[in-house]
N, C-alpha and C positions, 0 to 999 in steps of 0.2 A: 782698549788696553792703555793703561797708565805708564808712563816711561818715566824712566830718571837717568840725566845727562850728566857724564862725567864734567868733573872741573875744567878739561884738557875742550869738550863739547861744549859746556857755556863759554870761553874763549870763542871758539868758531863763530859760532851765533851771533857774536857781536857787533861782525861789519853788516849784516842787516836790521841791525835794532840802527844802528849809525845813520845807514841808510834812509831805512822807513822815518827817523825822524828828521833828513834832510828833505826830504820829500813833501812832508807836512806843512814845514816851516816855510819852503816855494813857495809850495800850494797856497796855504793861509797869505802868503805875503802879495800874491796876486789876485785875489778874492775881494776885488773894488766894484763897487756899483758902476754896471753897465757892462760887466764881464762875462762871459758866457759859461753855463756850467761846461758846457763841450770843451770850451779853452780849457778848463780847469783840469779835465780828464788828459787832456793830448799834453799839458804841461807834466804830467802825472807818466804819462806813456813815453817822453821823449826822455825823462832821467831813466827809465828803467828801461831802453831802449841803449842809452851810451854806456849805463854801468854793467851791460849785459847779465840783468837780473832777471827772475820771472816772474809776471805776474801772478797773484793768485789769486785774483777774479774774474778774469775775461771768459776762462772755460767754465767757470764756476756754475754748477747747476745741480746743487740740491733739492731734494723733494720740496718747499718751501719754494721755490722759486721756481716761476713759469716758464722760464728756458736760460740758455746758459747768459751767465750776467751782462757779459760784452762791453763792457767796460774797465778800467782799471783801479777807480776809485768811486768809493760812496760821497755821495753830495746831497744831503741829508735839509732842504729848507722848512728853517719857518713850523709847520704841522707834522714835519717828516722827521724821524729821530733816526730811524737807523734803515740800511741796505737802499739809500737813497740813488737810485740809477739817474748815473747824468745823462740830462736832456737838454734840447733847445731851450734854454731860459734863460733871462739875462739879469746877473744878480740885482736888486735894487738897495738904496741906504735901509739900516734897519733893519734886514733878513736877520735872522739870526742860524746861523749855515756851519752843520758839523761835517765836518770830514774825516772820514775812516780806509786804513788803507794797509792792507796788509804783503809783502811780498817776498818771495826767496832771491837767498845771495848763498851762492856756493852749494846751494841744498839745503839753506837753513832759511828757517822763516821767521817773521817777526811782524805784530800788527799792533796799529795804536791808533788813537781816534781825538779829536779835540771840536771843540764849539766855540765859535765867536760872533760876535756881531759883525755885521759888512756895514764900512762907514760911520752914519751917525746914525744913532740909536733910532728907531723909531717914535715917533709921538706917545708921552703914555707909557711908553714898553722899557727905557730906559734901566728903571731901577728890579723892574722883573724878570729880565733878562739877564742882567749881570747876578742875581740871587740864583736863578737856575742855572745858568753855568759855571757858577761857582760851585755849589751846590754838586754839581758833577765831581768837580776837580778836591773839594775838599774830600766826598766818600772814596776819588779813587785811591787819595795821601790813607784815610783810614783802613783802607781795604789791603795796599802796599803795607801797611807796619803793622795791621795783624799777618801778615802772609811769613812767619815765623816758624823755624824746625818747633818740633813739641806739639804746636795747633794742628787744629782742623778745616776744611775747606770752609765747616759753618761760620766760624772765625773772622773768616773776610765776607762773607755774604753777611753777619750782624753787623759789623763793623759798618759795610756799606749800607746797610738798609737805618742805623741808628741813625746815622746824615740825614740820610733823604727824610726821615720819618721827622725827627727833630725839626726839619723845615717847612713841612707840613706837607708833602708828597706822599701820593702812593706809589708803589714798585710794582712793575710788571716783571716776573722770572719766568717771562715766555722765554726770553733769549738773555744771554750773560757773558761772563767771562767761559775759558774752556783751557785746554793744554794747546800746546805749540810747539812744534819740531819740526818734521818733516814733514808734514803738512799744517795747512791753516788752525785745522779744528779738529782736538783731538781732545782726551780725554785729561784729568775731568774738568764734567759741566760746575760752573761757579758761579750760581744764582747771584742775581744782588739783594736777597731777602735769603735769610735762613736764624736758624738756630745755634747759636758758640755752642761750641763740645762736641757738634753730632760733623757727619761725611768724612773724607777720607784723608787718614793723618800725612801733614806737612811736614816733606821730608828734603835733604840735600839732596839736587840736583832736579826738582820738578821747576819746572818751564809753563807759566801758563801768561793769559794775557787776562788783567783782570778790568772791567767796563762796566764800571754803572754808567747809568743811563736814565733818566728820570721826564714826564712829562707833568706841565704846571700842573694842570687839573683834573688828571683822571690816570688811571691806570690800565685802559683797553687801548687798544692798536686797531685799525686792520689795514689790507694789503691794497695799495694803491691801483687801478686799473693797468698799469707796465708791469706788473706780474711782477715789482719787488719792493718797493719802495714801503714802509711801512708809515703810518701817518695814526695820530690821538683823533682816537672816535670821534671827542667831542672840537675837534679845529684846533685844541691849546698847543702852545709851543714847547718842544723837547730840546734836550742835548744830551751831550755824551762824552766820555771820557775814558781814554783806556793807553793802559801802558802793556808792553810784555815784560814779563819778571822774571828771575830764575831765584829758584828759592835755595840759602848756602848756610850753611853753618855760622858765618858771619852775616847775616840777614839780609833782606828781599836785596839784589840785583835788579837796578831800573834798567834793560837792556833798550829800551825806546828813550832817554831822557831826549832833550830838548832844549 
């Protein structure tokens, strides 16, 4: 079911967009070669531990997913793009390491994801890694300024897929953007590939979180043997970008900015 949040509700919602991007900005700021993804998670669990917020991945256990997530944020390296379960691993220079993290403040939720490189660039990988997480971060700006009253969800999914396609990418619309409220994932689903004009008209007060996501050279996934982690068939490197929005008669609301 689709919801639409009053003016008085996107207000509410905002100390967890606040939140979820103070979280990020930790995170990413501790994310140095030689760091553990585990630190990264327990840095991730001790703010939402003080700000007495809830996580909303730890219990997390959709059909897609081999048991519940136990974790509280995605730590996505290198071949992994998205629902990257942290492990024993110790980041190194040149990773290029997205983290995604979604959580509730007061009963409201909010989720957003970013990709950067750890340290210095890898050999080689420098100027291909700054093009795909770019890459990310420009379809998500295109995907935010189509998310206008009047449009259509396909709207933002052209919008996002013109990027990626323009820089020579293909798009997986296994997994996307979706709605956001009272819980993580609600409706609707917002491929990052579709058609302007067609899915379900952008109205005041829908809430979703919008996430392209692109891998270098191919557009297959599959599911890492930890039952979550998703990784490019063929080894190439992903990222990810995602904000939550609320869509207003005065246009998109960035509630995760940064």
């Amino acid at each position: 079911m689709i919801e639409l949040r009053t003016p008085r509700e996107i207000e509410e919602m905002r100390p967890a967009g606040r939140f979820v991007a103070e979280v990020l900005t930790t995170v990413k700021a501790a994310a140095k070669p030689g760091v553990n993804l585990l630190e990264l998670d327990e840095i991730a669990h001790k703010m939402i531990r003080d700000r007495g917020a809830e996580s909303c991945y730890i219990d997390y256990h959709p059909s897609f997913g081999a048991m519940p997530f136990g974790k509280v944020i995605c730590t996505s390296v290198n071949d992994a793009v998205l629902h990257g379960l942290p492990h024993d691993y110790a980041l190194r220079d040149g990773d290029l390491l997205s983290i995604d993290f979604a959580v509730a403040v007061d009963g409201w939720v909010s989720d957003s994801a970013l990709s950067f490189v750890v340290g210095n660039p890898a050999p080689g990988r420098a100027e291909a890694d700054a093009k795909l997480i770019r890459t990310t971060e420009v379809a998500l700006e295109a995907g935010i300024a189509a998310a206008t009253v009047g449009n259509k969800v396909g709207d933002i999914s052209a919008a996002i897929a013109k990027v990626g396609h323009d820089a020579g990418y293909s798009i997986n619309t296994d997994f996307g953007g979706h709605g956001v409220g009272r819980t993580m994932h609600g409706d609707p689903h917002v491929p990052n590939d579709g058609r302007a004009g067609r899915g379900f008209p952008l109205k005041p007060g829908l809430v979703i979180a919008v996430e392209p996501w692109f891998l270098e050279t191919t557009d297959e996934i599959y599911t890492d043997p930890d039952g979550w982690t998703l990784r490019s068939k063929d080894g190439s490197r992903g990222a990810h970008s995602e904000h939550t929005i609320a869509i207003t008669n005065n246009g998109p609301v960035v509630l995760t900015a940064r």
